[in-house]
N, C-alpha and C positions, 0 to 999 in steps of 0.2 A: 303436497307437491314440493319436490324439494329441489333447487337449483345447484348450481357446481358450485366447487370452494369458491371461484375466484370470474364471475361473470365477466363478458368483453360486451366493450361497446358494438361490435361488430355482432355480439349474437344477441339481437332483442330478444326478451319475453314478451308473451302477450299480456296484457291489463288486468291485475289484477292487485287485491291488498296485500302486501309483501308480509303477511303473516301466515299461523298456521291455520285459521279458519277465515274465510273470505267473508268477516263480516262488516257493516257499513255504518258509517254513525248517521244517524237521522235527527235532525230535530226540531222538533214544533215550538213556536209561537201563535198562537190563535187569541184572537179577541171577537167571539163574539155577546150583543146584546149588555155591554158593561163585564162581562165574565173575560178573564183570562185565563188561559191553560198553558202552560211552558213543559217542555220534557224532553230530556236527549236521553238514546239510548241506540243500540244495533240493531240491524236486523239482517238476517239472512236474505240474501235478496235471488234467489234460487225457489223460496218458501210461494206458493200459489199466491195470486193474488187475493183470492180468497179472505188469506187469513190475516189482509189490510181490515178489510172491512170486517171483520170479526174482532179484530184486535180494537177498533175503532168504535165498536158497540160494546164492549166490553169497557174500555176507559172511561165513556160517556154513565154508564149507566154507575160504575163504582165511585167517581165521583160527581157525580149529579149534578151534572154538565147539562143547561140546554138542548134539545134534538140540534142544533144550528152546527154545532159544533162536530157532530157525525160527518158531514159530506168535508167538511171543512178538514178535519183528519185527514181522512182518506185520500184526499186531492194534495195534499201535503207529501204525506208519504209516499205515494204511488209517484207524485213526481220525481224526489230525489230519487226514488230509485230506479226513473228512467232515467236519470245523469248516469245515474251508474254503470245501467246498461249499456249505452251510446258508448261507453269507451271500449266494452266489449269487443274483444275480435282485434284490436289492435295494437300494435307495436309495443312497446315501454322498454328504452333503456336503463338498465340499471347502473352497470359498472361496478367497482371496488368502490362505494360509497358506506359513508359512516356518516350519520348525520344526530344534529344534536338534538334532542326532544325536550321542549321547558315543559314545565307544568308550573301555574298558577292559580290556583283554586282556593273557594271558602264552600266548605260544604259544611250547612247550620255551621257550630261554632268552630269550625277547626279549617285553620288554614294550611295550607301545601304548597309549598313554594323548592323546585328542584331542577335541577338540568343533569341530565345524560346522553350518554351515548347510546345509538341505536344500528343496528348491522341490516340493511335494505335487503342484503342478499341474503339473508336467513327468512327462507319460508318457516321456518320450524317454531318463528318467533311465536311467544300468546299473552298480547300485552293485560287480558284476563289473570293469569300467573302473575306476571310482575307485580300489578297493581296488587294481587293477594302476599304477597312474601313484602313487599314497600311497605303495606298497613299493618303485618307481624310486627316485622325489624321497628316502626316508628312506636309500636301499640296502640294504634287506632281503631276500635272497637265500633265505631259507628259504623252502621251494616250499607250507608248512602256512600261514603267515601268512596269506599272499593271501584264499584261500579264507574263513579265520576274520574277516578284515574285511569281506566280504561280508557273508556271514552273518551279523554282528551288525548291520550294516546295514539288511539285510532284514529281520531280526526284529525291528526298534522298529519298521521303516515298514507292518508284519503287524499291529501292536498299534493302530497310529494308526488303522490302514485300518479295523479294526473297530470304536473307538472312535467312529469317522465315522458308520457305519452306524447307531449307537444315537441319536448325534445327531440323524442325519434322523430315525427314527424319532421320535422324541422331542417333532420339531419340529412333526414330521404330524399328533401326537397334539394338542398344542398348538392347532395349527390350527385342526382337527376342533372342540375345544371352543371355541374364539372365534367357530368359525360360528355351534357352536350356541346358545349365550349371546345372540348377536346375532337368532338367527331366532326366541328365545323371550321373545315380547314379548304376549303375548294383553294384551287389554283388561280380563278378568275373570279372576281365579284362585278355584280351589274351593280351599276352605280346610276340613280335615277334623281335627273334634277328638273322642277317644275319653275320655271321662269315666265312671268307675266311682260307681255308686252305692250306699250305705252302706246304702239300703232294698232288702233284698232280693239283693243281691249282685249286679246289672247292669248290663250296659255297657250305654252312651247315644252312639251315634255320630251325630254333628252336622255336618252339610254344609252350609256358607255360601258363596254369591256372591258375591265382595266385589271392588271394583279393587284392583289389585295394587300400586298405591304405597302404600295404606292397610293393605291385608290383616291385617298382623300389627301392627301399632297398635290398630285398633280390636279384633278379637278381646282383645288383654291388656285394653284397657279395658273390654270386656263380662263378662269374667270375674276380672278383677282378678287377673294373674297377677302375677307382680314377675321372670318369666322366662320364659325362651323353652324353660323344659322343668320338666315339673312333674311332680314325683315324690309321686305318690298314699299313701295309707296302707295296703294292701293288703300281703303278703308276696312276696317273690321279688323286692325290688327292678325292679318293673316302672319306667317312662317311657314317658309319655308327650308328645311331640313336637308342638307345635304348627305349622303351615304345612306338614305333610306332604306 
């Protein structure tokens, strides 16, 4: 999938990892029965569910994990990548964004410490590649690296991509409300005031016609308020609101 040189905030994309394969970083902490298991890595999140739970008998059994730890996978993973899905189908703006990717990592003895730039609007991005040419150029021969610079990768450009989503969202709502502001323009507003009275103990509800630059000007000077909210003598801290 590949986007225009130069995305507008006016043209959202839908939700998705702003690289060349839409893949998702996952990853497990699990403690059961005194045992721990830790592990990040991608997964295609398009792939059957299926092959959650295969993947998830397959780890247990290579490292001779507890059965406890089986559903316990699966429930893990099957979750995140209902997050993932949930964003599905909506909005994401992008823009001309360039944003800075750190990495800080110790994998076994070698530590990674870098900041770059990253291009949001390049689907064509495959942070798989980068991390493999970063571990040439430094010569870092341990086969766990690679993998671990991906995946930190992916996972800021997981947190932007959702970040995006609320944005548009955001922006739509925004929107939404300057139409409406703009298409609420009547000529006359009803202007409705609830006054309690002291004879008898009843409310007196008062509907006035009035134009709407004056509305709430003249009402204070009919009734001589000194405020836009008048709190009665009555108990229970009632209010009443004027221009309702």
């Amino acid at each position: 999938m590949k986007s225009p040189a130069s995305a507008s905030w006016k043209a959202p994309l839908k939700f998705r990892m702003p690289t060349a394969e839409n893949l998702i970083p996952i990853r497990l902490d699990i403690e059961v029965d005194g045992q721990r298991y830790k592990d990040a890595f991608t997964w295609n999140p398009y792939d059957p569910d299926s092959e959650v739970v295969m993947f998830a008998k397959r780890t247990v059994k290579d490292l001779k994990l507890s059965p406890g730890f089986l559903p316990q996978i699966v429930q893990s993973i099957q979750s995140q990548l209902a997050t993932f899905r949930s964003y599905e189908g909506q909005d994401m703006y992008v823009g001309d964004k360039i944003i800075p990717i750190k990495l800080d990592l110790q994998v076994n003895h070698i530590v990674i410490r870098d900041q770059f730039l990253w291009d949001l609007n390049n689907f064509d991005s495959d942070p798989e590649e980068f991390a493999r040419t970063l571990c040439k150029d430094l010569g870092i021969e341990d086969p766990e690296v690679e993998p671990a610079i991906a995946f930190a990768i992916r996972e800021q450009l997981y947190e932007i991509a959702i970040q995006n989503v609320t944005t548009a969202r955001e922006n739509r709502i925004s929107k939404k409300g300057r139409r409406a502001a703009e298409h609420f323009t009547p000529r006359f507003l009803c202007c409705f005031l609830l006054i309690w009275s002291e004879i008898g103990g009843i409310f007196f509800l008062i509907r006035m016609a009035c134009k709407a630059s004056g509305a709430a000007l003249d009402l204070m000077k009919l009734f001589s308020f000194g405020s836009s909210v008048v709190r009665s003598g009555f108990r229970g801290g009632d209010v009443c609101k004027k221009g309702l």
